[in-house]
Each structure stands twice: as structure tokens, then as C-alpha cells.
BASEMAR-835114 format. One record per residue (C-alpha): residue number from 1; residue in one letter; x, y, z. Coordinates in nm, 3 decimals. Layout:
BEGIN
<site num="NUM" residu="A" c1="X" c2="Y" c3="Z"/>
...
! end
This chain:
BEGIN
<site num="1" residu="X" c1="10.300" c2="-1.606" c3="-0.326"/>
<site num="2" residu="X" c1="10.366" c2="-1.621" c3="0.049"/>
<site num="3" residu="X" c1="10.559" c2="-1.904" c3="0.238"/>
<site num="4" residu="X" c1="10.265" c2="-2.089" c3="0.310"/>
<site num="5" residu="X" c1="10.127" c2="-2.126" c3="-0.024"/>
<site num="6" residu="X" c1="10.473" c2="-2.214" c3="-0.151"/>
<site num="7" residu="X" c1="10.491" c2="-2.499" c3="0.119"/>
<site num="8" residu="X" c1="10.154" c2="-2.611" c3="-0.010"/>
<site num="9" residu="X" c1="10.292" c2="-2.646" c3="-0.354"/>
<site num="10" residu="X" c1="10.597" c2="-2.875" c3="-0.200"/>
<site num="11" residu="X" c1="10.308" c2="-3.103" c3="-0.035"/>
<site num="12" residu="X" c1="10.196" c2="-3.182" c3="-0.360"/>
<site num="13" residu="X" c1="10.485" c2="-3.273" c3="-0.499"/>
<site num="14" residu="X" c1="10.581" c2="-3.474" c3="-0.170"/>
<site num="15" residu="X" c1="10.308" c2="-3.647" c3="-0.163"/>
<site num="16" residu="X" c1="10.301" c2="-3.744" c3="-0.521"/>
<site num="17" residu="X" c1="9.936" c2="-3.898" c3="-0.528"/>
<site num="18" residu="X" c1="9.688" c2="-3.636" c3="-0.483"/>
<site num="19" residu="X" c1="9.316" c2="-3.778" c3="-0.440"/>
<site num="20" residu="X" c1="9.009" c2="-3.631" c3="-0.660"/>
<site num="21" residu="X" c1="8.681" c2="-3.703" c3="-0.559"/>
<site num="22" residu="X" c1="8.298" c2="-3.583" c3="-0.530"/>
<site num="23" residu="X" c1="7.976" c2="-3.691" c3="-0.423"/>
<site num="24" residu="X" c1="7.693" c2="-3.560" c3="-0.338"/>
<site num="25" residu="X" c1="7.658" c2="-3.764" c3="-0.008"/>
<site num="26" residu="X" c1="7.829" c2="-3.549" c3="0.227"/>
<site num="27" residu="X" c1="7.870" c2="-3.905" c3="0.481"/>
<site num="28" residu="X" c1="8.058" c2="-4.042" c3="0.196"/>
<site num="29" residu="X" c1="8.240" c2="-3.756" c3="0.118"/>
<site num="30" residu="X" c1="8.363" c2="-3.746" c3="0.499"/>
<site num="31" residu="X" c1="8.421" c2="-4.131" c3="0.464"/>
<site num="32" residu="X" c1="8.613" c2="-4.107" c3="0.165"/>
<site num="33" residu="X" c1="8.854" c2="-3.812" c3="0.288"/>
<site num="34" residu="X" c1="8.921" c2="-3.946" c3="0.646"/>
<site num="35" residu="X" c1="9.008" c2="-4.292" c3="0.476"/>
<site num="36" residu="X" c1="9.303" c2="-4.118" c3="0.251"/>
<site num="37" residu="X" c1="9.370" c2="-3.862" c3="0.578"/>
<site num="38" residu="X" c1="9.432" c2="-4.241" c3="0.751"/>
<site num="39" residu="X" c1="9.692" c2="-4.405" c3="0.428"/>
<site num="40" residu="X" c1="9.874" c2="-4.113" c3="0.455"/>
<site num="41" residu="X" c1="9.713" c2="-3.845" c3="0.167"/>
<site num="42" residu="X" c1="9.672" c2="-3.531" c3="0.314"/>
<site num="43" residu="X" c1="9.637" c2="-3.316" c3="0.046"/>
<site num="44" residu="X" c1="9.293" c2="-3.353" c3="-0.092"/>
<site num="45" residu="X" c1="9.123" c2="-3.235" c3="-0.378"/>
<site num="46" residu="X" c1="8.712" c2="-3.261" c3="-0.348"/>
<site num="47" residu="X" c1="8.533" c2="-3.116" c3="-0.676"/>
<site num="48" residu="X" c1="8.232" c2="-2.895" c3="-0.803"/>
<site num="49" residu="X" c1="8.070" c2="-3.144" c3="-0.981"/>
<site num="50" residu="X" c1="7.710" c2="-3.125" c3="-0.845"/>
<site num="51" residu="X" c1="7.466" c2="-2.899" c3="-0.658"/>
<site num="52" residu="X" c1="7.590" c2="-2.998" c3="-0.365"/>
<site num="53" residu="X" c1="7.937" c2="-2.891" c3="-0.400"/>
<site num="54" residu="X" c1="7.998" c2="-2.632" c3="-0.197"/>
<site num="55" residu="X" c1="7.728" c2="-2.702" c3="0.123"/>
<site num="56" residu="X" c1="7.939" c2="-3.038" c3="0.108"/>
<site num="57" residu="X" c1="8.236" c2="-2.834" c3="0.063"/>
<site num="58" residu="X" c1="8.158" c2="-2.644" c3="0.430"/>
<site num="59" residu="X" c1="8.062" c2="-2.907" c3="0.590"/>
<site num="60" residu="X" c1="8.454" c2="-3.118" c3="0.478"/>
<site num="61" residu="X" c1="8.594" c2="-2.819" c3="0.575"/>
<site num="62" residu="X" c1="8.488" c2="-2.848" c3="0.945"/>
<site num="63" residu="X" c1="8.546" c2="-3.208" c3="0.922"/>
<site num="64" residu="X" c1="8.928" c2="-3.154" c3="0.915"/>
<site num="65" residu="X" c1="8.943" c2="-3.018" c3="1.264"/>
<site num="66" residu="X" c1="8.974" c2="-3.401" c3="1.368"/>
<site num="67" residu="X" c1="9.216" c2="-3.379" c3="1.100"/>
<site num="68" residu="X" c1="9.521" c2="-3.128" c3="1.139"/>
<site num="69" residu="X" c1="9.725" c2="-3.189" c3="0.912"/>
<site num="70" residu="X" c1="9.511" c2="-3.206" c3="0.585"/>
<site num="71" residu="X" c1="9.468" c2="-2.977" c3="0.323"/>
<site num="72" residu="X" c1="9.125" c2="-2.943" c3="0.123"/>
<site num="73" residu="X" c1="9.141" c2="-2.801" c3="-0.182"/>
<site num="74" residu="X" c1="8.867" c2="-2.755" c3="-0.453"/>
<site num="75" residu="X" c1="8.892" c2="-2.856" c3="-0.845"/>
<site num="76" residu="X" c1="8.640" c2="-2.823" c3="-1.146"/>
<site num="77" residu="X" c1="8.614" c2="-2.426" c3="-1.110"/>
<site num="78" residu="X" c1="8.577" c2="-2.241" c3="-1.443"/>
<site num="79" residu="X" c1="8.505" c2="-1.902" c3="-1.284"/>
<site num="80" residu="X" c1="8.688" c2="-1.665" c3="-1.012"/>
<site num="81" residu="X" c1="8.388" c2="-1.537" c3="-0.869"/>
<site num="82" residu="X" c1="8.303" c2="-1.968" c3="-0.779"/>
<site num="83" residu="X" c1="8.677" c2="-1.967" c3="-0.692"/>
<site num="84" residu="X" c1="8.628" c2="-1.725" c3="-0.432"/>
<site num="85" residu="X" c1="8.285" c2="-1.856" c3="-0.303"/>
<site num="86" residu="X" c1="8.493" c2="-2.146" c3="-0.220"/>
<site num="87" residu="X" c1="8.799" c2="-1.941" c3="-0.087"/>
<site num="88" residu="X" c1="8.539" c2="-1.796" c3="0.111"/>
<site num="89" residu="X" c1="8.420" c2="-2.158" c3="0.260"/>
<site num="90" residu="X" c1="8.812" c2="-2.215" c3="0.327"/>
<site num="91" residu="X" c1="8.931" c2="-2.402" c3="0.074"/>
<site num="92" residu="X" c1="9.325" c2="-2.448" c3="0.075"/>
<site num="93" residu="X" c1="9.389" c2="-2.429" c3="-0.292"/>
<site num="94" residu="X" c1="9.179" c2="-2.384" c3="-0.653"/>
<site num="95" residu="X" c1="9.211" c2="-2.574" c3="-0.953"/>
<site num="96" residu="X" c1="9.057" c2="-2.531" c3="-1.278"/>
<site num="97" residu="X" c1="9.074" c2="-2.807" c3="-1.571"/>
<site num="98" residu="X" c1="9.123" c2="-2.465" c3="-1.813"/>
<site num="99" residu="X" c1="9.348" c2="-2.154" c3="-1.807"/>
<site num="100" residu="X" c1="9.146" c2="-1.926" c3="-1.773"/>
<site num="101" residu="X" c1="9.314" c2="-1.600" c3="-1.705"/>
<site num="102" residu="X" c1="9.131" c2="-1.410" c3="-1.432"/>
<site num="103" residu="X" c1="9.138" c2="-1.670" c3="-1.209"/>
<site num="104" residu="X" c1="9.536" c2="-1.575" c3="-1.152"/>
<site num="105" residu="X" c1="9.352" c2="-1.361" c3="-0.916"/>
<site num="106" residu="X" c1="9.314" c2="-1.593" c3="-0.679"/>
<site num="107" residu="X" c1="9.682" c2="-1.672" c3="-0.587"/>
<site num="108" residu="X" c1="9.733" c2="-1.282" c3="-0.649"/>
<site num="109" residu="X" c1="9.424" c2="-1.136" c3="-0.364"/>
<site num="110" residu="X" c1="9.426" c2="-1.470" c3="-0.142"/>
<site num="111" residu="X" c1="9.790" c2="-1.642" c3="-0.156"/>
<site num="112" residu="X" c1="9.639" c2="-1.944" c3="-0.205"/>
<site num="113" residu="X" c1="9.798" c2="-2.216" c3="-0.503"/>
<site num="114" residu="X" c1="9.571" c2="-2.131" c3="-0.862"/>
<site num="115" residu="X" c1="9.634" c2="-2.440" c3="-1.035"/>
<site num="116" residu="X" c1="9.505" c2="-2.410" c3="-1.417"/>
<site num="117" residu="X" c1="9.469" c2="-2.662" c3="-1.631"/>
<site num="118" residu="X" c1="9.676" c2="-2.715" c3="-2.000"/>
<site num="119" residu="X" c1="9.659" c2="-2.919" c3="-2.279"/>
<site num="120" residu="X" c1="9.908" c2="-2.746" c3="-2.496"/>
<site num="121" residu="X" c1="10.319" c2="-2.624" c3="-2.482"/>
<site num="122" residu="X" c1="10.138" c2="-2.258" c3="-2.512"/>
<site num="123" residu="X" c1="9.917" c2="-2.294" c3="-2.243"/>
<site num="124" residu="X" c1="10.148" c2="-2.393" c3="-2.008"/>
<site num="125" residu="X" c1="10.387" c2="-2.090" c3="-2.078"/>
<site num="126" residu="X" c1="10.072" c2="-1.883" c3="-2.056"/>
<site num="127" residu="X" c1="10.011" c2="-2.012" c3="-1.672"/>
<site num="128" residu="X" c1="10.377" c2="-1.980" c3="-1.588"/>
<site num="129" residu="X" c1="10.365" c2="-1.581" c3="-1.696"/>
<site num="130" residu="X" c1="10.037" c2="-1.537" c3="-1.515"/>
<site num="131" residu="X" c1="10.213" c2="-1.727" c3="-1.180"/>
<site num="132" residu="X" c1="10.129" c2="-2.098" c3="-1.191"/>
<site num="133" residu="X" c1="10.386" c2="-2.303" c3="-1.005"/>
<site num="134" residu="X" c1="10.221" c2="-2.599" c3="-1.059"/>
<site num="135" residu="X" c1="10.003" c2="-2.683" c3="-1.329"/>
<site num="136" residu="X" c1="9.756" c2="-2.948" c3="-1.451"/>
<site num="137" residu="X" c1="9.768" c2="-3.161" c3="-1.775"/>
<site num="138" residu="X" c1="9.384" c2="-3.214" c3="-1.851"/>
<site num="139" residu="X" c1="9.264" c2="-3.465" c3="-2.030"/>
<site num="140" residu="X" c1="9.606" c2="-3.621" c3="-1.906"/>
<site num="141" residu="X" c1="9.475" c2="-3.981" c3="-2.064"/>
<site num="142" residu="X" c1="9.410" c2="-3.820" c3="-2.425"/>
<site num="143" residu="X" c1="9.770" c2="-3.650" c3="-2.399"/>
<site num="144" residu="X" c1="9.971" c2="-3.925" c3="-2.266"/>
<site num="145" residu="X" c1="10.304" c2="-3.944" c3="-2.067"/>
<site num="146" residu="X" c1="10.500" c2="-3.845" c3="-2.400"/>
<site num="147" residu="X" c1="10.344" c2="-3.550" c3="-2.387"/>
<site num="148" residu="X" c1="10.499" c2="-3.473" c3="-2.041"/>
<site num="149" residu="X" c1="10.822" c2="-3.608" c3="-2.160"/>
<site num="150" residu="X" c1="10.840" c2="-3.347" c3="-2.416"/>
<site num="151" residu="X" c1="10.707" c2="-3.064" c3="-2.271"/>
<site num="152" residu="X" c1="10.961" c2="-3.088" c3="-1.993"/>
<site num="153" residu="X" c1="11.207" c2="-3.056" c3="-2.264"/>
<site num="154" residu="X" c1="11.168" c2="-2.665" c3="-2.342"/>
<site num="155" residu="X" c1="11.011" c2="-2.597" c3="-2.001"/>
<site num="156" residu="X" c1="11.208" c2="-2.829" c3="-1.733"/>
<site num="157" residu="X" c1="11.146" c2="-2.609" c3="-1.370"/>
<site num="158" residu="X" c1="10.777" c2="-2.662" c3="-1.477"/>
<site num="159" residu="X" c1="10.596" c2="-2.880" c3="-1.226"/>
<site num="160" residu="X" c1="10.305" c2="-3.049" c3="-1.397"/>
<site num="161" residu="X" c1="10.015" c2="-3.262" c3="-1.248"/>
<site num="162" residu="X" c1="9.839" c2="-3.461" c3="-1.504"/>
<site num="163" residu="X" c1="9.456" c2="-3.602" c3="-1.432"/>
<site num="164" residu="X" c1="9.198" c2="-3.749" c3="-1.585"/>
<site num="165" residu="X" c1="9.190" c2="-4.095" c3="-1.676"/>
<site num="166" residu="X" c1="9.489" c2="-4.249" c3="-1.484"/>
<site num="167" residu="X" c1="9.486" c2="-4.574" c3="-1.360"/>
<site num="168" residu="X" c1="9.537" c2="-4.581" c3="-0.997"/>
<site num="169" residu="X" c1="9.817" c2="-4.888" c3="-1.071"/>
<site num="170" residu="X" c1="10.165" c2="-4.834" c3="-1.016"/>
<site num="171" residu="X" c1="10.281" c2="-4.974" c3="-1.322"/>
<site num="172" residu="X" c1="10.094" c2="-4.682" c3="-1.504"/>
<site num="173" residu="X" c1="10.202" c2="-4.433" c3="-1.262"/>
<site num="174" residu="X" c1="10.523" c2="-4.528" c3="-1.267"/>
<site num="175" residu="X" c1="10.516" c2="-4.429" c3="-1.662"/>
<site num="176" residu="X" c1="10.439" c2="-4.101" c3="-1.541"/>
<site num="177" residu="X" c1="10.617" c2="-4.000" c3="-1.284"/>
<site num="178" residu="X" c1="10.938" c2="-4.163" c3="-1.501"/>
<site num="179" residu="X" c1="10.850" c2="-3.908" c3="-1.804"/>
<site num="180" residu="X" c1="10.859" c2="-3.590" c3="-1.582"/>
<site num="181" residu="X" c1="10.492" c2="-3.526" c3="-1.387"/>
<site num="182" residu="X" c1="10.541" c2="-3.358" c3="-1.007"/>
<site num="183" residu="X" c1="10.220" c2="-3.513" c3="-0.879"/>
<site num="184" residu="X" c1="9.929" c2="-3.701" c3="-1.059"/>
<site num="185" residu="X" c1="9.576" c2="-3.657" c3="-0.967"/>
<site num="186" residu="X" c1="9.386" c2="-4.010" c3="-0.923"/>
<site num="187" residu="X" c1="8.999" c2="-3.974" c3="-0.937"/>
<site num="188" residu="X" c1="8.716" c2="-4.226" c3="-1.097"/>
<site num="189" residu="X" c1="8.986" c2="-4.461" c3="-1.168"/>
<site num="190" residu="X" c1="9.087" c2="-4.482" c3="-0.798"/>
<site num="191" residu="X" c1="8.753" c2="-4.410" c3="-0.693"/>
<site num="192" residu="X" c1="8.505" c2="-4.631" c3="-0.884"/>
<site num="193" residu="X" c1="8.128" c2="-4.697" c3="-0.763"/>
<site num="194" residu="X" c1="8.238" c2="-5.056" c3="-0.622"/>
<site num="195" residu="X" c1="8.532" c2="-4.931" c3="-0.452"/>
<site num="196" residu="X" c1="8.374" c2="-4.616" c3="-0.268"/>
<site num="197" residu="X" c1="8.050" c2="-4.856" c3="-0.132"/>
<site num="198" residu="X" c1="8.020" c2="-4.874" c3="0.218"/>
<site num="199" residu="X" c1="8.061" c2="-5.230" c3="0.191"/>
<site num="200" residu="X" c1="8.446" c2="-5.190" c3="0.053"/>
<site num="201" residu="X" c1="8.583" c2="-4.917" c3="0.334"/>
<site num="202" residu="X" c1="8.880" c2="-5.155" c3="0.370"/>
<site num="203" residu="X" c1="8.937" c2="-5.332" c3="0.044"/>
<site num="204" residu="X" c1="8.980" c2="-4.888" c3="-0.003"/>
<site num="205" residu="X" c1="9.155" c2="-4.790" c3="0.286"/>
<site num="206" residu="X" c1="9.431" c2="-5.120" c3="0.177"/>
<site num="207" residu="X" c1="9.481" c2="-4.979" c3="-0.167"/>
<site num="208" residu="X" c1="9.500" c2="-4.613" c3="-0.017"/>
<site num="209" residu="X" c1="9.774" c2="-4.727" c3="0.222"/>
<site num="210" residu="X" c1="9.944" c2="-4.949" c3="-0.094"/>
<site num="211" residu="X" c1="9.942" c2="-4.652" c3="-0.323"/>
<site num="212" residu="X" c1="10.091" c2="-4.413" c3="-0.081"/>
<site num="213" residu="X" c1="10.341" c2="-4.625" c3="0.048"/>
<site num="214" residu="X" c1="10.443" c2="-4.661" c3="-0.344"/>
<site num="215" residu="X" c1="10.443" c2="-4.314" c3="-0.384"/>
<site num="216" residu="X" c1="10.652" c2="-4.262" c3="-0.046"/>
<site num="217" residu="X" c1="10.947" c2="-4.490" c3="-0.174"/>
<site num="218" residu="X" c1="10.995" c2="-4.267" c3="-0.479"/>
<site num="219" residu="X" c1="11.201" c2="-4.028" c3="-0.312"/>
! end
């Protein structure tokens, strides 16, 4: 892995908070990502939940040039050959909710962060022989922070991620973070339907800011 992918790594675990997010309105999509860009989240992970994934995908991508320092990655891939469609379309880094082997190929051919997800001690060593750095605990709400807590016990360079499920509170993150995680993804529980309406930009943008600010002090 080159120097640049390495310093993408260390963004993630800087920033601690790392939005998730899709839909399939590419005007709330933009919205949505220049509103964390603005609190302070730079590193960005949209996902390929819908048909529109990667046309939306494109057109976020040249939406950052307004925004230099951001990084948009891509999550929900389950394939290397959609991993590299999306490499292709620029993305900054790929992450996957399984291991799935072949897609080590990735950080191997593009020196971009692979990110796979684990559920289990033996997945995790899996990823770290095939060159994870950082890795995902998926469903990270059905696993819990105790699971973090003791994984970090026989494996404690390991940087882990959980997602899925986590309140976007600080009190819960705080239960994270405290048991071992790197970074924690935050998507439908930050992101819910009443939040992400047009009509609730800044009731948004305040708990952005709030959140990161959080995250900021817990260095």
C-alpha cells in the first residue's frame, strides 16, 4: 500500500465518525455530502444500494471539485469486478460488508484502502493476512461493543470500524470507541427519512457539526 492510501487509512481513524449514506436522488445525495463536507466529515462513504448507484456515484465524484479536501469512498460491494467499475468512476476507497477474498485485489492493482467486512475472530485474521488495515464489524448492532472489546484482546494493532445499527448519540458511541473501535460508520440511524428532508437541512447540518465536534475532542 502506497503513502497515500496509508494516509487515507489515518483519516479514518482521525476523523472517527465516518458518514454512510445512499439515495437515489442524486440532489440529495449532493445535499447530504456537502452538509457533512461543511461539520467537518470529509471522509465519506456513499453506497450501492440502488440502480442508481454508480451514475450517482459519477456525478458525487465531480461534485467534490468545490470540495478539496473530501474523500468519497464506496460501500455495499460484494464483487471486484463492481469494485473496479467504481475505482474506475474514482472512488477513493472500497468497502464490502463480507470478506470476500478477491477483492484484496483492489488495494493490491489500485492502492486504494479494501475495507472487508467481519463478523467473526477468524475473519478478521483472514483480512489482516490478505492486507486489510482497517476492517469493518458488520452487523456491528447484532455483535455489540463486547465483541470489539474482546477481539482487541488477541488482535490489538487491528483497527476495526463497526456499522450497522449505531445510534448516532454520543452516549452510544462513546461505548464504542471506549471498548476498542478506530472509527464507526453512522448510516440510517444518523440519516433517517425525517432528518435527510429538505425541510430539516439545518436541524442536520447542527447535529453534523455536534457529532464531529464530539468526535474531535476525543483525541
Amino acid at each position: 500500500m502506497n503513502a497515500e492510501a496509508e494516509n487515507m487509512l489515518t483519516r479514518f481513524r482521525a476523523q472517527r465518525l465516518i458518514p454512510v449514506f445512499y439515495h437515489a436522488d442524486v440532489e440529495r445525495s449532493v445535499s447530504i455530502l456537502t452538509a457533512c463536507y461543511r461539520a467537518g466529515l470529509t471522509v465519506f462513504e456513499y453506497t450501492n444500494r440502488g440502480p442508481y448507484a454508480l451514475v450517482n456515484f459519477r456525478l458525487l465524484k465531480a461534485a467534490t471539485q468545490t470540495l478539496p479536501k473530501l474523500r468519497l469512498g464506496i460501500g455495499t460491494i460484494f464483487s471486484l469486478r463492481d469494485a473496479e467499475a467504481f475505482v474506475d468512476a474514482g472512488a477513493d476507497f472500497i468497502v464490502s460488508p463480507a470478506l470476500i477474498p478477491e477483492m484484496a485485489e483492489v488495494q493490491q492493482n489500485y492502492n486504494i484502502p479494501w475495507i472487508p467486512g467481519c463478523a467473526t475472530v477468524s475473519e478478521v485474521a483472514q483480512a489482516q493476512a490478505l492486507g486489510a488495515r482497517l476492517i469493518k464489524i458488520y452487523p456491528a448492532d447484532q455483535l455489540g461493543p463486547a465483541f470489539i472489546r474482546s477481539l482487541k484482546t488477541v488482535l490489538p494493532d487491528v483497527w476495526l470500524m463497526p456499522t450497522g445499527g449505531i445510534a448516532a448519540d454520543t452516549v452510544e458511541l462513546d461505548r464504542w470507541f471506549r471498548a476498542g473501535a478506530a472509527c464507526v460508520g453512522l448510516g440510517s440511524q444518523l440519516f433517517s427519512s425525517e432528518l435527510i428532508a429538505p425541510a430539516n437541512e439545518n436541524q442536520l447540518f447542527q447535529k453534523l457539526q455536534e457529532l464531529a465536534k464530539w468526535a474531535n475532542q476525543l483525541h
